[in-house]
N, C-alpha and C positions, 0 to 999 in steps of 0.2 A: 413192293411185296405186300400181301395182304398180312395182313394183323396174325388173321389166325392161323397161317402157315408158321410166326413165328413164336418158340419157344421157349423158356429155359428148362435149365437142367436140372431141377424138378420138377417139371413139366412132361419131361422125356421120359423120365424116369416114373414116373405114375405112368403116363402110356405103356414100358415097357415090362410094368409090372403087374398094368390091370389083366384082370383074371375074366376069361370073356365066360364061364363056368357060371359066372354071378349071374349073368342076362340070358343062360341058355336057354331058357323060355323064352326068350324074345329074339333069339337067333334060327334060321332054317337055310335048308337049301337055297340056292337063287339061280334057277335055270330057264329067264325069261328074261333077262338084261344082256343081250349082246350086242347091241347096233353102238358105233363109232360114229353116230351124225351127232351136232349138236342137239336137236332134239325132234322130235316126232313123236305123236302119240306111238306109235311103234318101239319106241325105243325102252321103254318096259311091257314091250306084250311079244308075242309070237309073230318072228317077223315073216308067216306064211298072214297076216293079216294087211288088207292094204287100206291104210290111213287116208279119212276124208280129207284129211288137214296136209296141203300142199300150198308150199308159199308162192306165190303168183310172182311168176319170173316174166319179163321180158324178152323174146326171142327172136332174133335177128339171124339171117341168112349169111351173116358176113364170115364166119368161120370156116362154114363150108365152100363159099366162094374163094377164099385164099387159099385153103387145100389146093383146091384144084387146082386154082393157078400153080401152086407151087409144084405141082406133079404135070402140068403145061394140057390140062385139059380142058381150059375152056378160054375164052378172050377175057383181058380186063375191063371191066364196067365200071362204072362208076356208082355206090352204092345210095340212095337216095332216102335220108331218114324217113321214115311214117312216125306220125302223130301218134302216140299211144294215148289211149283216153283213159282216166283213171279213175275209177268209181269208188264208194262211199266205202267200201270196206278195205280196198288196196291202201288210199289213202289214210287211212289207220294206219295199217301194217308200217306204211311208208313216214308216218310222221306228216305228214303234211293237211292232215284233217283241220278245217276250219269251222266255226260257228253256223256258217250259212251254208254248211255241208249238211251239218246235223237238222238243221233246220228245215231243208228238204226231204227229207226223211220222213214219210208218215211213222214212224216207230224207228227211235233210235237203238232199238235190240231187233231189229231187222235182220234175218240170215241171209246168208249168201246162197249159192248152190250148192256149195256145203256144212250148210247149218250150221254156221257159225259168225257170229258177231260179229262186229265192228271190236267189240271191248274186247274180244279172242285174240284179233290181229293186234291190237296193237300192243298188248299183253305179252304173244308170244315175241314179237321182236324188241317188247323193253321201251316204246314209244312212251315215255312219261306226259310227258303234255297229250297226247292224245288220250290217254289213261283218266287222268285227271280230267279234261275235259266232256269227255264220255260219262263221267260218272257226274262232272256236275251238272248234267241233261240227264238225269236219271237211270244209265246205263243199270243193267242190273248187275252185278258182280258176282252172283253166284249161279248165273245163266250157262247152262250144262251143252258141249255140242254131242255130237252124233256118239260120240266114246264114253258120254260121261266125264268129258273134259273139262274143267272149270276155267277161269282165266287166272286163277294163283295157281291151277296146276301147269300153265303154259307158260307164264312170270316168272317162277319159282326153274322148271325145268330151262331153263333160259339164265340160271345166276341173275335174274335182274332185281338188284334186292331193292333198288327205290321206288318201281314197280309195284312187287311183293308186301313192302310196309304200307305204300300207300291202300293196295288193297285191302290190308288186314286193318287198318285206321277207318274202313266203308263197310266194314262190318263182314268181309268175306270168311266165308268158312273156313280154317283152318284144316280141319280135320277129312273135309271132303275126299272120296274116294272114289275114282272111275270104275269104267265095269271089269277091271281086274284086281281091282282092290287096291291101288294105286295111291299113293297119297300124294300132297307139294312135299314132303319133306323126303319121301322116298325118289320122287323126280331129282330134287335139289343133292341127294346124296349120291345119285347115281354121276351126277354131273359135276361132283365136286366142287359145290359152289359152297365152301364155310360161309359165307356172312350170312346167304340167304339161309340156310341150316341154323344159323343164332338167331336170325329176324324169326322161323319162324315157331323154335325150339321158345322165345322169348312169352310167343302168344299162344302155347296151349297147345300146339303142335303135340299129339302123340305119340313117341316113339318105341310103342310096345304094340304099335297097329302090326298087321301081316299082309298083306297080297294073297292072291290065289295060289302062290306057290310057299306060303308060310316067313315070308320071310321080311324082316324089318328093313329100317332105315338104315340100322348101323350095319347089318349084314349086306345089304346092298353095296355099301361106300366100301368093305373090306373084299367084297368080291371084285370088286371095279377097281381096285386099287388108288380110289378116291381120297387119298391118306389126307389132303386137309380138313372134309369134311368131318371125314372118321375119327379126328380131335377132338372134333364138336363136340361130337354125339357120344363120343368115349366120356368127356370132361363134364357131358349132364349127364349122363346113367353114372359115372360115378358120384356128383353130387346128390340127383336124385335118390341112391342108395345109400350115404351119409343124411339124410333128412330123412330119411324114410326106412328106419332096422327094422328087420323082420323081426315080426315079433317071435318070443319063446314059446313054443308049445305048453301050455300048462298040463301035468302029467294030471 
């Protein structure tokens, strides 16, 4: 069980007492978060929007072969693997990038056909070694795709929090926002990922930004029913509002 699912009962009890009144400037509607996938740039925008970003699947005829047979519509064959050939940016995504991959590369921040990295993919599936190795060939880490996507906002929307710190240790923007005002910490809240919400609450992460539809981090995690992120973010807007009283009006 992760850390920040767990609580005591002071702990509970400050949650069940915080007063969301205190932040309601920093709370709004949220009617652009409904996708159930683990992550897609889609899944904080309007899902009449179709994302460049599709993860490169493998597809084999064998499924549809075994219907058939099993509905007696066609003869049994015998199915004959093909070679899948695996290029510079799959190979990210997949973990399996090596030195004299990158090396081939006239530019190791090379897009794909959908304008997206090498450090994109392997970001958004959490490849740490490919991450690290990417960037020690001078990957760029704040290299935006077709959405305005970062690769801490693909890291981040992913729970991948060793990922995430090492990006924020190469100097990645924290604060970065897609073209719907999107943040990593609004990604990471949508997906209930507490640790990556503390990694990135740790470095400067803002949680009084908005989206195109006004709405924060912590509003996001209480509309998605995100309850361990929603600790997070409860447990620093509360400290941050203990550090920080408003001041008195001087009459």
């Amino acid at each position: 069980m992760d850390k920040d699912q767990e609580s005591s009962g002071d702990e509970k009890e400050t949650k069940k007492n915080f007063n969301l009144a205190q932040t309601s400037t920093l709370i709004g509607s949220f009617s652009l978060i409904n996708s159930t996938q683990k992550w897609s740039p889609q899944s904080l925008h309007d899902k009449n929007r179709k994302s460049a970003f599709q993860p490169y699947r493998q597809r084999a005829s064998s499924t549809t072969v075994l219907t058939n047979l099993q509905r007696g519509n066609t003869q049994a064959e015998t199915l004959v693997p093909q070679k899948i050939e695996l290029n510079f940016h799959t190979k990210a995504g997949q973990g399996e990038l090596t030195e004299q991959d990158i090396l081939k590369e006239s530019d190791v921040d090379i897009t794909d056909e959908n304008e997206l990295t090498a450090l994109h993919w392997a970001c958004a599936y959490g490849q740490y070694n490919a991450v690290e190795l990417l960037i020690s060939y001078g990957a760029d880490v704040n290299k935006l795709g077709p959405e305005e996507e970062s690769p801490l906002i693909l890291a981040a929307s992913g729970g991948h929090h060793d990922v995430v710190k090492l990006l924020l240790t190469s100097k990645a923007d924290v604060n970065h926002v897609d073209h719907l005002c999107n943040t990593a910490l609004m990604y990471s809240a949508k997906g209930n990922h507490p640790h990556t919400c503390h990694e990135l609450l740790l470095n400067g992460a803002d949680f009084s930004l908005v989206n195109l539809s006004d709405d924060t981090a912590l509003r996001i995690a209480v509309e998605n029913n995100s309850t361990s992120a929603q600790i997070v973010l409860e447990n620093h807007v509360i400290s941050f509002l203990e550090n920080h009283p408003k001041k008195e009006e001087v009459s």
